[in-house]
C-alpha positions in Angstrom: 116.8 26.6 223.0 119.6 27.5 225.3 123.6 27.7 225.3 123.5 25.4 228.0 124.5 22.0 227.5 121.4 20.0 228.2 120.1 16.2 228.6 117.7 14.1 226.8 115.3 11.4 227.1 116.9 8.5 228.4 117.8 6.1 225.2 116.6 2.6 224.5 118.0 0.1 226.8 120.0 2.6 228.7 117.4 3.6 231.5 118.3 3.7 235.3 116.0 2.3 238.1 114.7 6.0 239.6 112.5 4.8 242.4 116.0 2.7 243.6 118.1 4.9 242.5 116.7 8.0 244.5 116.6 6.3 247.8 119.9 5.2 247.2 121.4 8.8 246.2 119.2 10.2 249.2 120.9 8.1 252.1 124.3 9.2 250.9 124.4 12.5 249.4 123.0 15.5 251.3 120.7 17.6 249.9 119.4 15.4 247.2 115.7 14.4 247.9 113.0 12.0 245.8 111.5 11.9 243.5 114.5 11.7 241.3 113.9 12.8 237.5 116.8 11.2 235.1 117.5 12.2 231.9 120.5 11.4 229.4 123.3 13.6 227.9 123.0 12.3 224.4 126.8 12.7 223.1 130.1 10.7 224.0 130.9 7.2 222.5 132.2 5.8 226.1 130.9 5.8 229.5 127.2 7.1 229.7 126.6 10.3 231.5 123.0 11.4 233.3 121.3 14.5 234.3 119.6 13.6 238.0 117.4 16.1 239.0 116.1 16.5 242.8 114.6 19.2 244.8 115.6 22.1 242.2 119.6 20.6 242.5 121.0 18.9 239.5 123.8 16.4 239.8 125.6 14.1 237.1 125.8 10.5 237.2 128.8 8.3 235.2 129.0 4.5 234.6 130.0 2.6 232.1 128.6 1.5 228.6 126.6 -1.6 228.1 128.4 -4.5 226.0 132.1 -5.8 226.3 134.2 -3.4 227.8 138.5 -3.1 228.3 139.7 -4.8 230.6 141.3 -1.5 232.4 138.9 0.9 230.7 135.7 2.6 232.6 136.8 2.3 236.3 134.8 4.2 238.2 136.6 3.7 241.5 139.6 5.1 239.8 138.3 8.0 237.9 136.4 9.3 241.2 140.0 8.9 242.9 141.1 11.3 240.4 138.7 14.0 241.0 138.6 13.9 244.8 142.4 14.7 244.3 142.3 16.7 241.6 139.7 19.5 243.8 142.8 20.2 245.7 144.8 21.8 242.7 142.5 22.1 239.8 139.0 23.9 240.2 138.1 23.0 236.7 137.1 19.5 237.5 133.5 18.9 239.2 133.3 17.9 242.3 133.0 14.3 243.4 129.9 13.6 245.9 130.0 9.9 245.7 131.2 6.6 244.7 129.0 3.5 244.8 130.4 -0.2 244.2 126.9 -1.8 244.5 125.9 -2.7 240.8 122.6 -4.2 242.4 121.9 -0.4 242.5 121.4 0.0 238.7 123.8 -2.3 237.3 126.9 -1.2 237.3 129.4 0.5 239.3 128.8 4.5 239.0 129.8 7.7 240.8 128.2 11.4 241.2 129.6 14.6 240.8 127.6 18.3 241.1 126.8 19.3 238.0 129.1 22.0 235.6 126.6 24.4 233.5 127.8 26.0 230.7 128.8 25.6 227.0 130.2 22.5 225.8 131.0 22.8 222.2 130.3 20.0 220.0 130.9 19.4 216.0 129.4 22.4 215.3 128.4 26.0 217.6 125.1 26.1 218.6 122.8 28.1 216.7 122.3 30.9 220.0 126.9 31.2 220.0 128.0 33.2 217.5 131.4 31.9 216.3 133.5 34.9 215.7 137.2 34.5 215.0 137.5 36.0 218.2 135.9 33.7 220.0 136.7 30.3 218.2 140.6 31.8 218.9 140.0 32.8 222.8 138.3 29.3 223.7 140.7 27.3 222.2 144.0 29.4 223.6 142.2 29.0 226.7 141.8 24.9 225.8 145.6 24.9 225.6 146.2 27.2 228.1 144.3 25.1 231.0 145.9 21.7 229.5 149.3 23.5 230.2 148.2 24.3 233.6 147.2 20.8 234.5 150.3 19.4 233.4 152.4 21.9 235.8 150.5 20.1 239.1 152.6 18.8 241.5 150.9 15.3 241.7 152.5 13.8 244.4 151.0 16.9 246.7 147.5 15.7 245.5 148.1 12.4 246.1 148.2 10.9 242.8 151.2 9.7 241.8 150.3 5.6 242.3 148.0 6.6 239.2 150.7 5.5 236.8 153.8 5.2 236.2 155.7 7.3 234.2 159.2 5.6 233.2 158.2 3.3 230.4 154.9 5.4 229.4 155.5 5.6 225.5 156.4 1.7 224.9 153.8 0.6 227.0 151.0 2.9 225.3 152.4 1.8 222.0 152.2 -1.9 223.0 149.1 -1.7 224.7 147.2 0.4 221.9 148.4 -2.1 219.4 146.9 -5.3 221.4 143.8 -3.4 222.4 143.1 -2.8 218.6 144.0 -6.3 217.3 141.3 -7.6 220.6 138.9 -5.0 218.5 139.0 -5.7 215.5 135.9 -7.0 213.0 136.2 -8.6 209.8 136.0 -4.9 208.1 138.5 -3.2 210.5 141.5 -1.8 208.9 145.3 -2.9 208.9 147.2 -1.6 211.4 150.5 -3.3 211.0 152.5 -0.7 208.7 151.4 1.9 211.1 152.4 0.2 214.8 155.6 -0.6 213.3 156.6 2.5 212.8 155.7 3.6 216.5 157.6 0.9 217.4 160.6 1.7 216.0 160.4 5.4 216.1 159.2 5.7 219.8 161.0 8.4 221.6 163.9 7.6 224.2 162.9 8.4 227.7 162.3 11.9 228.0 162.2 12.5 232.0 158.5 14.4 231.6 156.2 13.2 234.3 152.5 14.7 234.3 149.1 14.1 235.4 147.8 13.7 232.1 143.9 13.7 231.2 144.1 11.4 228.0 141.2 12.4 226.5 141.6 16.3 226.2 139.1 18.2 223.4 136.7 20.4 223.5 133.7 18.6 224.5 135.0 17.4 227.0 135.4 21.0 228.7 132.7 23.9 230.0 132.9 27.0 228.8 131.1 30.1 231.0 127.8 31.1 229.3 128.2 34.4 230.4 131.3 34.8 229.6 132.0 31.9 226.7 135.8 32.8 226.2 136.3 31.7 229.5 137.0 27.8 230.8 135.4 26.8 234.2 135.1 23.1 233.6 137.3 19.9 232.5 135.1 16.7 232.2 135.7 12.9 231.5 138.5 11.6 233.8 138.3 8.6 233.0 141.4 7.9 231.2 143.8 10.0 233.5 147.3 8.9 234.5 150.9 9.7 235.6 152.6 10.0 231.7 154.5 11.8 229.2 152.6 15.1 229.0 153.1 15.4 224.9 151.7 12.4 224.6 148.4 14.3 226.0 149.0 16.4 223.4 149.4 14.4 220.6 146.5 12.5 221.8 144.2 15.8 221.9 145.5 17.0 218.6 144.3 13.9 216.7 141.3 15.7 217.2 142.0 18.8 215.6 141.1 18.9 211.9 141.6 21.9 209.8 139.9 23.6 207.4 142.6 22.6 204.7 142.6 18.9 205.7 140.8 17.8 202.4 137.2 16.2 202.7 138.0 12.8 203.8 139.7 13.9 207.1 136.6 17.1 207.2 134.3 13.9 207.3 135.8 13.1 210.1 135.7 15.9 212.0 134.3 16.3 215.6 134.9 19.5 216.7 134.3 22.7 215.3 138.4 23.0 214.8 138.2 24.3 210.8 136.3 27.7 211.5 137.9 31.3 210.5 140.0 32.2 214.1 140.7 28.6 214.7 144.3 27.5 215.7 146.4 25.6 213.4 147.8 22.2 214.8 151.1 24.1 214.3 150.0 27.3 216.5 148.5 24.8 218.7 152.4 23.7 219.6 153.3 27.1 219.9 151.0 28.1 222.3 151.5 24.9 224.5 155.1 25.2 224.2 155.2 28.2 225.3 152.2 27.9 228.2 153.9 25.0 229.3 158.0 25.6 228.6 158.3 21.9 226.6 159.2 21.4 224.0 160.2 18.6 221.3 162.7 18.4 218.2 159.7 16.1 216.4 156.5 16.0 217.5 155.4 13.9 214.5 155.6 10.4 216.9 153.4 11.8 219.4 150.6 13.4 216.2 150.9 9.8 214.7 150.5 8.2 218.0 147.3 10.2 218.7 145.7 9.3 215.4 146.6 5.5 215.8 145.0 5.6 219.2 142.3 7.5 218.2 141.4 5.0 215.4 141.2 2.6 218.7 139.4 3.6 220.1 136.6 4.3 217.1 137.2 0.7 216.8 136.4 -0.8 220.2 133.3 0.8 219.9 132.4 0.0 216.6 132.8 -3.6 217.6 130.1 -3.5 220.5 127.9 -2.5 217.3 129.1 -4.9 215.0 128.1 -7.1 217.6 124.9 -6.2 218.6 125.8 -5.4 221.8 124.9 -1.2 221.5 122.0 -0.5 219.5 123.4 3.2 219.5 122.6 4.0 216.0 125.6 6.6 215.7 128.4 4.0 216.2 127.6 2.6 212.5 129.4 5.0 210.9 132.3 4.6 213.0 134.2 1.4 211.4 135.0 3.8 208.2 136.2 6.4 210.4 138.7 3.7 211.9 140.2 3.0 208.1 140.3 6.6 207.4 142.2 7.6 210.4 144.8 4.6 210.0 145.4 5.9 206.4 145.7 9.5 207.8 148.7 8.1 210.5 150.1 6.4 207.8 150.7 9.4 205.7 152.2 11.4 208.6 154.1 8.4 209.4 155.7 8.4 206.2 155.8 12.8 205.5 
């Protein structure tokens, strides 16, 4: 086995056209040469991710899932905008090689990148990392540390700042979360109404923050160096990025972050390897952005129960393509549980 983070067989009904694809890819990126060899990178619950192999160079390839799809979610277009102007200011993010609108080409619109080796930590370390309390505490300063530095960019230098707009962010994410999880929702989903009232009526006046915000911040979504695993070389998954309210980003990553005294319902839930000895607490988590980062706010607890609620969103959009038929994906079954559990968790901060 190895630390790096590596691809699979291609699932079930997933597969890409490789002959077609290859002389495609060959005509527009240089250096990439047939035969192509296509694998999968088997985790994530949005858009699907490939390992394309040519000529000893690897390269990865993003489009969206199969099944019904947000109506603003998985632009491709968009998200490769984001990187090309990201290289500019932020070496963490691959590099963008190229942007195809032709979905006669395997379907679907889709972009390539060069490929980011290293660590990508998942629910648990892999068996070859050991997880001292060292390390578990350096990566995950460093994860807040980096988070701080992207929210410092200028992004009107890299050309960004059409990407959103930020007067307005918190309603509109508040509004728009609500109506994207009552278009989601299955005859088993949970109720959501005690929980987007109280965003509604405890949503923060406008604060003035304006950042490039990555909306989708945890730790698999970022590369750590195998050499040296305490160091951060890589920020994946764009897809989400805007112009917003920076401790909304926040909020948003720290719905991730379960702790070891969480009880077992929320442990059950857990993605990321956030409980282990040296781990930050959501509190020190704060801290350490607060201080990274110089903001700071009287109450964070809107922008924690926010993160939840849209986190529980998101579980439920995809657990309706299952409940649907539409994914086969075998690991979105659990998730319409995970949805109730997560309201009930908002709730309860809500109401703390």
């Amino acid at each position: 086995m190895s630390l790096i983070d590596d691809a699979v067989p291609v699932r079930a009904g997933e597969s890409l056209d490789e002959a077609r694809l290859g002389d495609y890819l060959a005509a527009h990126i240089p250096g990439l040469e047939p035969p192509l060899r296509v694998r999968q990178f088997p985790s994530g619950f949005s858009n699907l991710s490939y390992l394309l192999s040519a000529g000893g160079v690897e390269f990865v390839l993003r489009r969206p899932p199969t099944g019904t799809r947000p109506k603003s979610g998985h632009d491709m277009e968009r998200e490769f905008r984001v990187l090309s102007g990201l290289r500019a200011g932020f070496p963490e993010c691959p590099k963008p090689l190229h942007f195809c609108a032709d979905e006669s080409v395997i379907g679907a619109q889709f972009y390539v990148v060069e490929r980011i080796r290293g660590i990508i930590l998942r629910r648990d370390y892999p068996p070859e990392l050991e997880a001292t309390a060292g390390l578990v505490r350096a990566q995950q300063r460093a994860l807040i540390d980096v988070l701080a530095r992207l929210h410092g960019l200028d992004y009107r230098t890299l050309g960004l700042a059409d990407l959103g707009r930020p007067l307005g962010y918190a309603v509109r994410q508040v509004r728009g979360w609500t109506e994207r999880f009552l278009r989601a929702s299955t005859a088993d989903a949970p109720q959501s109404a005690e929980v987007t009232d109280w965003l509604a009526a405890n949503t923060p006046p406008e604060s003035g923050r304006a950042a490039l915000i990555h909306n989708d911040y945890k730790l698999d979504n970022v590369v750590f160096d195998s050499r040296q695993p305490e160091r951060l070389i890589g920020v994946l998954d764009w897809e989400m990025a805007t112009i917003g309210d920076p401790l909304m980003d926040l909020g948003c990553s720290m719905a991730y972050w379960v702790e070891a005294g969480d009880g077992p319902d929320m442990l059950a839930t857990r993605m990321l390897p956030t409980q282990l000895p040296g781990a930050l607490s959501r509190l020190e988590v704060l801290g350490r952005y607060s201080e990274a980062s110089g903001l700071t706010a009287d109450d964070f607890r809107f922008y924690r129960v926010f993160g939840l609620f849209r986190l529980a969103v998101i579980i439920q959009q995809i657990y309706f393509r299952y409940f649907h038929g539409q994914t086969k994906d075998q690991r979105f079954a659990a998730l319409g549980p995970m949805a109730h559990l997560l309201i009930r968790r908002a709730l309860a901060e809500a109401k703390a």
